[in-house]
C-alpha positions as CSV (number, residue, x, y, z in Angstrom):
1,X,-80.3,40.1,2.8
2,X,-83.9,40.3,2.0
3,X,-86.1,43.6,3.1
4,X,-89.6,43.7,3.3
5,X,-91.6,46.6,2.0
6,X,-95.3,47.1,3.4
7,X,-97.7,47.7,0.6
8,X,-98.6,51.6,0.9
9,X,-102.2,52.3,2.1
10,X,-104.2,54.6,-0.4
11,X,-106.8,56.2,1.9
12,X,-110.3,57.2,0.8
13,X,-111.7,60.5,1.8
14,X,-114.3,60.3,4.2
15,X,-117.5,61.7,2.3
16,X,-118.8,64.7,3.9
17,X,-122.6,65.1,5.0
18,X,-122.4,68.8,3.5
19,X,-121.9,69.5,0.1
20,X,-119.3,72.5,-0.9
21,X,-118.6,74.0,-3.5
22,X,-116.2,72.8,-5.9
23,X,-113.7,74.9,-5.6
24,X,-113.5,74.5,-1.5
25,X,-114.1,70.9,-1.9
26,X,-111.4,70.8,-3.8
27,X,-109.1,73.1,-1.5
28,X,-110.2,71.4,1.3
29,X,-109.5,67.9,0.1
30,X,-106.2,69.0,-0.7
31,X,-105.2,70.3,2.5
32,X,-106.4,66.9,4.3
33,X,-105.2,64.7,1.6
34,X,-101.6,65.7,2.1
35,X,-100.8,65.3,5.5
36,X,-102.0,61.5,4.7
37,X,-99.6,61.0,1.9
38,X,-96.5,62.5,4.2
39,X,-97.7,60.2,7.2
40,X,-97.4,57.3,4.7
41,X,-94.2,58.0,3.1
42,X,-92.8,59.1,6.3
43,X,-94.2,55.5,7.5
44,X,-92.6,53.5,5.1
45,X,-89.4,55.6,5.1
46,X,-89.1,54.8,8.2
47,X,-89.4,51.3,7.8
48,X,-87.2,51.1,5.3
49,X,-84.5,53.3,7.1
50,X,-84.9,50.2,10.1
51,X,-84.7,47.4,7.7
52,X,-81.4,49.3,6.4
53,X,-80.6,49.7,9.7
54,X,-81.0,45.8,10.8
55,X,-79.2,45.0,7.5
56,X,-75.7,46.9,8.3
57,X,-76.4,45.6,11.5
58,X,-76.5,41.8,10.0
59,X,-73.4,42.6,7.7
60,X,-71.8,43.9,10.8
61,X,-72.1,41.1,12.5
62,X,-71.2,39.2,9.7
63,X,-68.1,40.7,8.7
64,X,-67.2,40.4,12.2
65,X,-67.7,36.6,13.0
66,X,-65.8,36.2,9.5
67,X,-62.7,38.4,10.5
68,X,-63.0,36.4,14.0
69,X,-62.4,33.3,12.0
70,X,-59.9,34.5,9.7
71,X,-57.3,35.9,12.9
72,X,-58.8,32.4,14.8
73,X,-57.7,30.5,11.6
74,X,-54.2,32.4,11.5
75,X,-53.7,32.0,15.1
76,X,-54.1,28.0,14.5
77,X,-52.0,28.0,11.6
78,X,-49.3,29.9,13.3
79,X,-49.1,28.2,16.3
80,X,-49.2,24.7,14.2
81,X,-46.7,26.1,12.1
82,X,-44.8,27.0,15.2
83,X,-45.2,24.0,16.7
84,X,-44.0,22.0,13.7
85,X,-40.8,24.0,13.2
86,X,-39.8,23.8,16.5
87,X,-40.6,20.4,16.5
88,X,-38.3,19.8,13.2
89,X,-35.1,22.2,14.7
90,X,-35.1,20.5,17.5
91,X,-34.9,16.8,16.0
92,X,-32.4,18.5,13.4
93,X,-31.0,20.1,16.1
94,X,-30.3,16.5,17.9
95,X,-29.5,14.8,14.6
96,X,-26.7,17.9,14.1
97,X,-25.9,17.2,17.9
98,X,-25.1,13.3,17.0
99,X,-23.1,13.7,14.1
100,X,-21.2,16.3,15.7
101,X,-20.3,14.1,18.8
102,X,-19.2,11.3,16.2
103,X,-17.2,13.9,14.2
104,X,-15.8,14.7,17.9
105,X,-15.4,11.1,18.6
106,X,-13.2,10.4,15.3
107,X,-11.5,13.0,15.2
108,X,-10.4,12.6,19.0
109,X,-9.6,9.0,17.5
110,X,-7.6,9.9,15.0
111,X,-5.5,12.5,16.6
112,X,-4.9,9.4,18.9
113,X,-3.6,7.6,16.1
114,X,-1.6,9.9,14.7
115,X,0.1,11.0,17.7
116,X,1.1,7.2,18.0
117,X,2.3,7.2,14.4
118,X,4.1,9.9,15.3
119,X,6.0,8.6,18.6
120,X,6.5,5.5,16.4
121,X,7.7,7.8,13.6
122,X,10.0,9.7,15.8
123,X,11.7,6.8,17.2
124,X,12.2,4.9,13.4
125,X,13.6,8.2,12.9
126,X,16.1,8.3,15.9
127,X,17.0,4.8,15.4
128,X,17.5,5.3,11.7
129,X,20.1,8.4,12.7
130,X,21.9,6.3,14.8
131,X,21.9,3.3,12.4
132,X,23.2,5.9,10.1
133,X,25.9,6.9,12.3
134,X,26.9,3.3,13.1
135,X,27.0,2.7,9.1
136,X,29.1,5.8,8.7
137,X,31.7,4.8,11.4
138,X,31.7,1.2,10.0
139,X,32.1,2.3,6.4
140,X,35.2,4.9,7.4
141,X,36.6,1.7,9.2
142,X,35.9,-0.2,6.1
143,X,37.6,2.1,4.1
144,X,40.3,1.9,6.3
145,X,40.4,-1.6,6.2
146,X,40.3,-1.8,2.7
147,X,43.2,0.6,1.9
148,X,45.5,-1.4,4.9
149,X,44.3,-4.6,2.9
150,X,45.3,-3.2,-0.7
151,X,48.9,-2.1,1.5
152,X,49.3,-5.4,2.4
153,X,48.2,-7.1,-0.8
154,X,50.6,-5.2,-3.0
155,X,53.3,-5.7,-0.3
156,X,52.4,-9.3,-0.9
157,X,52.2,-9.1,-4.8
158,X,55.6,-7.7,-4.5
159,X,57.1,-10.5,-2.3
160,X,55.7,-13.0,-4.9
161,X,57.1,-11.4,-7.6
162,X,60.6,-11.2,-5.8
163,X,60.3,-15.5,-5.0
164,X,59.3,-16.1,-7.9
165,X,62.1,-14.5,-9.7
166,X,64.5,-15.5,-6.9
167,X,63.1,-19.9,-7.7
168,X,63.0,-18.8,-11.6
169,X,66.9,-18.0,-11.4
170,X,67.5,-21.4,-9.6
171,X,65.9,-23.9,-12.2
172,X,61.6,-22.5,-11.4
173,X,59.4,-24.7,-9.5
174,X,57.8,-28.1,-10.8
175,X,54.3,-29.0,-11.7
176,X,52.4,-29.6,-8.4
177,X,49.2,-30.1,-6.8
178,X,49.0,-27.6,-3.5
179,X,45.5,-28.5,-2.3
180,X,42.7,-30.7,-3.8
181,X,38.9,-31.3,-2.2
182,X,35.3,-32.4,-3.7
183,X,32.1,-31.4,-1.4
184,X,29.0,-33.2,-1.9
185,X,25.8,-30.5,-2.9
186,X,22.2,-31.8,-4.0
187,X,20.7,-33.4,-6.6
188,X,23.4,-35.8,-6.7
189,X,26.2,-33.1,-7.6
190,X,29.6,-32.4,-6.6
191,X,31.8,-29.1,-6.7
192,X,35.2,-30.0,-6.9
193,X,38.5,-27.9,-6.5
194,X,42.1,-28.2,-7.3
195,X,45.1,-25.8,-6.8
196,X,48.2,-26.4,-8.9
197,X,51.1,-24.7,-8.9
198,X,54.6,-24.4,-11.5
199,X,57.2,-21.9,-12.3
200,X,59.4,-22.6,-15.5
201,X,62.6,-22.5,-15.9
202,X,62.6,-19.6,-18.6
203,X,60.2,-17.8,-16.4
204,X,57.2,-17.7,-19.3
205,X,53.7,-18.9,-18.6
206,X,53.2,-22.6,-19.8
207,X,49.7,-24.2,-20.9
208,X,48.3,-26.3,-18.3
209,X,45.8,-29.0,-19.7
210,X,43.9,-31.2,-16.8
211,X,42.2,-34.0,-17.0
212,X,39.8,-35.5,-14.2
213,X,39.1,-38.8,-14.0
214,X,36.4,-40.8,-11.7
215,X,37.2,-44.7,-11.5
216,X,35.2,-48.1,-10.1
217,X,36.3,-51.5,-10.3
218,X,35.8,-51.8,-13.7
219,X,34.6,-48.7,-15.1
220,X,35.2,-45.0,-15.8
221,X,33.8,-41.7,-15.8
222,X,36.1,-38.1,-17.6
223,X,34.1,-35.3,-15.7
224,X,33.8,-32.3,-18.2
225,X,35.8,-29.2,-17.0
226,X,34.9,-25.6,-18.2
227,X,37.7,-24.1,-19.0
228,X,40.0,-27.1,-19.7
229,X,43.2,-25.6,-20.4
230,X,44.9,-22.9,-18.4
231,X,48.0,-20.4,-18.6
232,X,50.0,-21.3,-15.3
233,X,53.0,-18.4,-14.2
234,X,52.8,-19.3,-10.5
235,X,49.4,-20.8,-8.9
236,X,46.4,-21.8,-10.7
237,X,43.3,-22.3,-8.8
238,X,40.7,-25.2,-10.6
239,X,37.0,-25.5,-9.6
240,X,34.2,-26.6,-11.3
241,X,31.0,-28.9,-10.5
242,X,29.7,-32.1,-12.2
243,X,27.1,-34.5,-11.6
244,X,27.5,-37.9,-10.6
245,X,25.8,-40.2,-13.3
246,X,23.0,-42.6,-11.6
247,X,23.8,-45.6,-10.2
248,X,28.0,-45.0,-10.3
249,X,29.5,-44.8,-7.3
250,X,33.5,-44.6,-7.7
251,X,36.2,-45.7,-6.0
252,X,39.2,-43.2,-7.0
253,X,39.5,-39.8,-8.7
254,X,42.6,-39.2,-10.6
255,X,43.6,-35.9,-11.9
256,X,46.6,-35.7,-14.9
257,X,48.0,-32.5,-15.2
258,X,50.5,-31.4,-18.7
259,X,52.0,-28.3,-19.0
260,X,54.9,-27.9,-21.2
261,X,57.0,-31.0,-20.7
262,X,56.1,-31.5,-17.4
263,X,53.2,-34.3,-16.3
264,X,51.6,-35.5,-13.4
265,X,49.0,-38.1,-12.3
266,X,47.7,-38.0,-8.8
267,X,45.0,-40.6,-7.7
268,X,43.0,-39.5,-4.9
269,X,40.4,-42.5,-2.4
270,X,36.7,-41.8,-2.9
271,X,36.3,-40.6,0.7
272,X,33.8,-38.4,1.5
273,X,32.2,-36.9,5.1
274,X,28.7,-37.0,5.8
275,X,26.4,-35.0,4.2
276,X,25.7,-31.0,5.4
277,X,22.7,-30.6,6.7
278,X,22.4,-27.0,6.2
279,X,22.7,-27.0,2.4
280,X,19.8,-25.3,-0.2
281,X,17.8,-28.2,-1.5
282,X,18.8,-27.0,-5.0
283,X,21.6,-26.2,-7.3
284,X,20.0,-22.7,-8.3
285,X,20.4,-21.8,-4.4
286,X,23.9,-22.4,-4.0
287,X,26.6,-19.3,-4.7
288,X,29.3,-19.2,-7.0
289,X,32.3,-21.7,-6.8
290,X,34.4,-20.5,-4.0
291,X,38.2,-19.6,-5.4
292,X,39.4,-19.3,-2.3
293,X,43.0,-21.6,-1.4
294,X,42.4,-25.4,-0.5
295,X,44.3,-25.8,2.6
296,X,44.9,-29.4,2.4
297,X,46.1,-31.3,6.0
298,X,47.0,-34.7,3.7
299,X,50.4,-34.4,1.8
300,X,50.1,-34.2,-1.8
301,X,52.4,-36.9,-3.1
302,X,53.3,-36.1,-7.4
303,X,55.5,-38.2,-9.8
304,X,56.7,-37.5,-13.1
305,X,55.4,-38.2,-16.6
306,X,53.2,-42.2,-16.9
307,X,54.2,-43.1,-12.9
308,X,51.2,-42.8,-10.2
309,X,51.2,-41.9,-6.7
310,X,50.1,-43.7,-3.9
311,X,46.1,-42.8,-3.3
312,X,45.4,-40.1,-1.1
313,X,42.0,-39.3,0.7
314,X,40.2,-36.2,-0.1
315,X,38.5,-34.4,2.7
């Protein structure tokens, strides 16, 4: 802020007409000389008190406008900032909204779900309790069955042993085939199975040595047998499998059977049905050997020692 200071006036006195003495002069001039100075002092006092006075006046003003700027400037800056947060919470607000309602939505979804894993839970577990009780009340009547069975099976164990001693005092039982088959299977194979029975004489278990036998026109064929020899003391039950060599198609199967001094040759006609349709297409497929007894509808017809039997069919 800049002040201008007037220049002070120096006034001259105004030279008298009438000459004084010195001393008056002197006195005089000094009593009209100082009411001058004052005026002028007092003058530019006073215009300097103003100047001061339009200064703080200025500064006043000043100040003010800049405190008007600095509240208008805050006010802006508050209500920006306002606007801007509210602006922000609300579209946070609706993003938190959104998510919420697809929290909602899957969770509603998969309390759905597992209710219906539970129903279906509930009823595996009902139906496995009652599959449980069925398997209980089948496996008591199992075990019922199966002790009336081993009853029966020793009550048929001892009837053997009582016949067998009862034909063993009256000269034993000869050599014999009971039942005889052969089954076609795949690959070109054959399972095969004999029962033979024989009681001696002395009651002792003889060996039994068999021999199988396929036969053509001209040719034939010893199918291998695993075990070979047996220890017969009542009925022994023979199976096996073999398979037939290419291009060989036989016209009888004899089977000779030694055991002690007892033989027997029985030729059998190459006769088979027609082919199951149900059966595995492989060898690995199929069970074990049944050992269950051949019931055989054709008579079994057996001679003694080197004589041969007429042919039957097997079936």
């Amino acid at each position: 802020m800049r002040v201008k200071t007037a220049p002070r006036l120096r006034l001259q006195p105004a030279q008298l007409s009438c000459h004084l003495p010195a001393s008056e002069s002197d006195t005089l001039l000094g009593t009209h000389q100082l009411p001058d100075i004052n005026s002028a002092e007092d003058i530019d006092m006073t215009q300097s008190i103003a100047n001061s006075q339009r200064g703080a006046v200025t500064v006043t003003w000043l100040l003010a406008l800049f405190v008007a700027a600095v509240l208008v400037t805050a006010i802006v800056a508050l209500m920006l900032g306002h606007k801007l947060g509210f602006q922000r919470g609300y579209y946070a607000l609706q993003d938190e909204t959104k998510l919420s309602a697809v929290d909602i939505e899957q969770t509603s979804k998969s309390l759905k779900d597992l209710k219906i894993k539970n129903k279906v839970l509930t009823n595996q577990v009902a139906t496995a309790k009652q599959e449980l009780l069925i398997s209980l009340t089948n496996l008591d009547e199992l075990r019922e069955t199966q002790k009336e069975v081993k009853v029966e099976s020793q009550q048929v164990s001892q009837l053997n042993e009582l016949y067998a001693k009862l034909i063993t005092k009256q000269g034993g039982m000869p050599l014999q085939i009971l039942g005889a088959k052969i089954d076609p299977l795949p690959e070109n194979a054959f399972e095969f199975g004999f029962d033979v029975g024989m009681l001696s004489e002395d009651g002792q278990a003889k060996n039994l040595a068999v021999t199988l036998t396929l036969q053509d026109k001209d040719n034939f064929i010893e199918v291998p047998l695993e075990p070979a020899n047996y220890a017969i003391e009542g009925i022994v039950r023979i199976r096996g499998r073999f398979v037939m060599p290419a291009g060989f198609k036989p016209l009888q199967v004899k089977l000779n059977l030694e055991a002690g001094e007892q033989k027997v040759e029985q030729l059998y006609d190459w006769n088979l049905g027609a082919m199951v349709d149900n059966m595995p297409l492989s060898l690995l497929d199929l069970p074990e050997v049944d050992k269950s007894p051949i019931a055989s509808n054709a008579p079994v017809v057996t001679k003694k020692a080197t004589t041969t039997s007429k042919a039957d069919s097997i079936k």
